[in-house]
C-alpha positions, 0 to 999 in steps of 0.5 A: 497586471491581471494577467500576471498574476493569473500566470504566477498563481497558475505557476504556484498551482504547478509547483504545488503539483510538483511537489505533492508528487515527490512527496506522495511518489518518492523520488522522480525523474524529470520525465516521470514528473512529466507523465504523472502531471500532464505538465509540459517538459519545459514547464517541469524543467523550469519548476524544478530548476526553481524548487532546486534554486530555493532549496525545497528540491535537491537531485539525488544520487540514485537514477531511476529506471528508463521508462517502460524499459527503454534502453540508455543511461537512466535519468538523474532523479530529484526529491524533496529536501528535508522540511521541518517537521513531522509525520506519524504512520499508523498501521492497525491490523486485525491483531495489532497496531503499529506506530512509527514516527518519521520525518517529511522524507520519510526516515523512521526515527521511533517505532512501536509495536502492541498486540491487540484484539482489533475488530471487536473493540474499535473505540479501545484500539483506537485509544491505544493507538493515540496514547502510542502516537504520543509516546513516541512523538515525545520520544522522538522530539517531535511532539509538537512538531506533527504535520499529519499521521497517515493510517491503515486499517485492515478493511476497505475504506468508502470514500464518501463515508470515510466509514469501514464496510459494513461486516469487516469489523464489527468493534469499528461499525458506526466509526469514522477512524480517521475522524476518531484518531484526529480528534483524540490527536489533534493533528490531521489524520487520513486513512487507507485499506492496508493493501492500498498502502502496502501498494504505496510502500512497496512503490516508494521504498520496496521492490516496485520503486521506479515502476509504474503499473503495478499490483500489490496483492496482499494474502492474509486473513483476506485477500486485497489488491493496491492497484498503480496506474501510471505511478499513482495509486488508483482507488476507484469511485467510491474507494474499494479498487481491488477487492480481488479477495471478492471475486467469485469463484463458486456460486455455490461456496461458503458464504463469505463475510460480504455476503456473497458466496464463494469469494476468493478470500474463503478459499485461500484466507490463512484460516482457510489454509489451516483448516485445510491443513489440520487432519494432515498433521494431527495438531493445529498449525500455526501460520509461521509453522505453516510457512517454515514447512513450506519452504522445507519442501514439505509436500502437503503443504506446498500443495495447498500453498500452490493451489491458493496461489493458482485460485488467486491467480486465477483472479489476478489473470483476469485483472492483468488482462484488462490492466496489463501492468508489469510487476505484481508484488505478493505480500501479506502473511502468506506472501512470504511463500515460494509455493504460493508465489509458484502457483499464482505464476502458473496461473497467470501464465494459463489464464492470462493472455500470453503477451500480458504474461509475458510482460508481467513480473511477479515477485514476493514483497521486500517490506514483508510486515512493515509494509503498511506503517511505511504506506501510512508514513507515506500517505501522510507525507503526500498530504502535508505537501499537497497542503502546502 
């Protein structure tokens, strides 16, 4: 008997594997769900004939993409079936806070937008974003119904502080967000860096669905990495995997908000970019000004668009050497330019070794500023099943 039980405790474990990668993943094949859990093939086509016999799993429509490229017919995907409740993403930038509401697939039914100054006045945003959580669950019938709310800050997160780091954002310093939002909420609440959840939105519902190595690299007012390993987003020890926007470049180039000097991120930031820009054009320049002349072929911007790009490349180049994942996906303010994108391929296709070049893809982002509540819907819906 002891026995027995033992196996059904260690089968509930498996199912709960299963489950929490379809819910964290989106949509998986039999196969994928082999790699991403270590559990045998027979193992994963007995749960999934039993999640999909009780309901909790349905196959879908959609194939997905032969591992690593392989040739014949893709394999029929399975996701989770729609469960009762929902979840809340909660996407704070540096000028805004985004609140979208969803069920546990993750289908947005409610969404809301505010302009906000964020890094100066932590405690106020935070209030705010609650206040729109609120409205919108009731708006959406799903107020008291909230399982979890994933949530993005423009910052990276350490791990075993749960506090931003030190410098980023002073309005936040002394703050533990996820703590503050649970408590003002009361529902459960976990946050991420915004490049780590534009990873996860791009990998679930963007251009990188059906990938499984990939680098998602933001470019706005920084520089950030999500890093995909295997089909799940790898953070690191301490939670700060991709920082690429701190990566040296000079030693002796201006002092950047680590600390350091010389980072990536004060050669390419969108500031940086505008300064650069000014005396060209006798007037200050906005980003979507900058961003519209670029892809009206203007010269002078698509020269300092095309030299950020090759300078993060440079950067980018040498992580693809240690990682060689096959898709970066360039999203951010700055993601939308083609002369940027050119720059960091010809980069790459320089510094990075010609096989992992050639393996590599590099493509602008589908979910442009969106990028992140869906990320934040999606780390909230791979809590609640990971909890169940």
């Amino acid at each position: 008997m002891a026995g027995s039980g033992a196996l059904e405790r260690l089968r509930a474990a498996n199912q709960r594997t299963v489950l929490g990668l379809l819910a964290g993943e989106g949509p998986m094949s039999r196969a994928d769900l082999v790699r991403a859990s270590g559990l045998s093939r027979t193992t994963v086509s007995s749960l999934v004939a039993d999640l999909i016999r009780t309901g909790q799993v349905t196959e879908t429509d959609d194939r997905a993409r032969p591992h690593k490229g392989g040739s014949g017919r893709p394999p029929v995907q399975v996701r989770l079936s729609a469960p009762a409740g929902g979840v809340v993403g909660v996407d704070v930038g540096h000028g805004h806070v985004r609140v979208a509401v969803a069920d546990r697939l993750g289908t947005v039914v409610a969404e809301d937008h505010a302009l906000v100054d964020v890094d100066a006045h932590g405690t106020e945003v935070l209030d705010r974003a609650a206040a729109m959580v609120r409205a919108l669950a009731a708006q959406s019938g799903l107020g008291s119904e909230l399982q979890a709310v994933g949530m993005c800050v423009p910052a990276p997160l350490d791990r075993r502080s749960s506090r931003i780091r030190t410098g980023i954002m002073p309005g936040w310093q002394g703050l533990l967000p996820a703590d503050e939002l649970e408590r003002r909420l009361g529902v459960p609440v976990h946050a991420d860096n915004d490049a780590n959840l534009g990873a996860l939105a791009e990998l679930h519902h963007g251009i990188a669905r059906g990938r499984h190595d990939v680098v998602y690299l933001k470019v706005a007012s920084g520089v950030g990495a999500g890093i995909v390993l295997g089909g799940r987003l790898h953070r690191g020890a301490s939670g700060i995997a991709g920082e690429l926007g701190h990566v040296q470049v000079g030693e002796d180039g201006p002092v950047c908000r680590c600390g350091n000097r010389g980072c990536v991120e004060t050669m390419v930031s969108a500031s940086r970019l505008l300064e650069l820009l000014r005396p060209a054009y006798g007037e200050p320049l906005a980003i979507d000004q900058v961003l519209s002349l670029d892809a009206e072929g203007d010269a002078g911007v698509r020269r300092v668009l095309s030299d950020a790009g090759r300078t993060v490349g440079r950067a980018v180049a040498d992580l693809a050497n240690s990682l060689n994942p096959e898709l970066v996906v360039v999203g951010g303010t700055l993601g939308r330019s083609r002369s940027l994108v050119e720059g960091l391929r010809a980069s790459i296709d320089r510094y990075a070794q010609p096989d992992t070049a050639a393996a590599l893809e590099v493509v602008a982002g589908e979910l442009g500023d969106r990028s992140e509540v869906v990320g934040a819907v999606a780390l909230a819906i791979s809590h609640v099943a990971s909890a169940t």
